[in-house]
C-alpha positions, 0 to 999 in steps of 0.5 A, a space after each residue: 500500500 505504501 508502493 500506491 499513490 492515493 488513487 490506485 490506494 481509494 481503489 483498494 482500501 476496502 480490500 479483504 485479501 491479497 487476491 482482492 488487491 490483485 483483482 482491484 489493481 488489474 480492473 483499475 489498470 487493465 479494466 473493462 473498456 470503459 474504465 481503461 479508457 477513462 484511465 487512459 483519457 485521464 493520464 493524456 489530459 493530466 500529462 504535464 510538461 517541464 521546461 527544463 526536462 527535454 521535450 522528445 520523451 515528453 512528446 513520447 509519452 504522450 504519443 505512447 499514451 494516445 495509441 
C-alpha cells in the first residue's frame, strides 16, 4: 500500500485479501473498456510538461499514451 499513490490506494482500501488487491489493481489498470479508457483519457489530459526536462520523451509519452 505504501508502493500506491492515493488513487490506485481509494481503489483498494476496502480490500479483504491479497487476491482482492490483485483483482482491484488489474480492473483499475487493465479494466473493462470503459474504465481503461477513462484511465487512459485521464493520464493524456493530466500529462504535464517541464521546461527544463527535454521535450522528445515528453512528446513520447504522450504519443505512447494516445495509441
Amino acid at each position: 500500500m505504501t508502493a500506491l499513490n492515493s488513487t490506485p490506494l481509494n481503489h483498494i482500501l476496502n480490500a479483504k485479501s491479497v487476491k482482492d488487491v490483485w483483482d482491484l489493481l488489474r480492473v483499475r489498470y487493465q479494466g473493462d473498456n470503459d474504465l481503461w479508457q477513462h484511465y487512459l483519457l485521464k493520464c493524456l489530459f493530466t500529462i504535464a510538461f517541464h521546461n527544463l526536462d527535454p521535450m522528445e520523451p515528453q512528446i513520447v509519452e504522450v504519443v505512447l499514451t494516445t495509441c
